[in-house]
N, C-alpha and C positions, 0 to 999 in steps of 0.2 A: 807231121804235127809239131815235131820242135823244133823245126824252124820257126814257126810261130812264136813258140816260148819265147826261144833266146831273140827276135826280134822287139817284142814286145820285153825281155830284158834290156836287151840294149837301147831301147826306146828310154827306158826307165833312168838308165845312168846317163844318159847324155841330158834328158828334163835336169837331172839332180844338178850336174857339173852345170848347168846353163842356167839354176837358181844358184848355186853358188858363188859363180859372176857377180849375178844381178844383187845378190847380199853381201857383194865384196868378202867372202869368207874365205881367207885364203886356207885354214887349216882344213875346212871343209874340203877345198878345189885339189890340194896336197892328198887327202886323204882317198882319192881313187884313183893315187898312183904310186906304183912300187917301188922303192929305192934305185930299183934298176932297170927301172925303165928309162929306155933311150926318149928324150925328146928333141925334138929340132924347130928353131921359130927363126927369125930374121935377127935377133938381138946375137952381137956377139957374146959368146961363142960359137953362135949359129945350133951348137947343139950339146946336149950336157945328159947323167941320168940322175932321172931322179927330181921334185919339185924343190925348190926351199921354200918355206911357210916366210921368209923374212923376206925374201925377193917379190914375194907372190903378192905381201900385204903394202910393200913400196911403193910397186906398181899400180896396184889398188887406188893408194892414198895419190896417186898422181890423179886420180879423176874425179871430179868435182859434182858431177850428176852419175847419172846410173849407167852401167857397161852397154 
């Protein structure tokens, strides 16, 4: 049975981070991740920990319709 839960949590935060996109909210998108969290994407550094709210809203402002 809580596999169910925690699926249906994880269900929950990925809806959240995936309207946070869509609202360009960068402090939102920052906020469901830890300072130390390892991430990795294609942009150099390739990988970093941690989100910056100022990187995230830059990024953001580069897009002119919706994510």
């Amino acid at each position: 049975m809580s596999s169910v839960n925690d699926k249906t949590a994880i269900d929950n935060i990925l809806q959240q981070i995936a309207q946070a996109h869509a609202e360009k909210d960068a402090a939102k998108l920052a906020s469901f991740y830890k300072p130390s969290t390892r991430l990795f994407d294609l942009a150099p550094p390739l990988s970093r920990n941690g989100m910056n709210i100022g990187d995230i809203a830059a990024w953001f402002d580069t897009w002119d319709g919706p994510i």
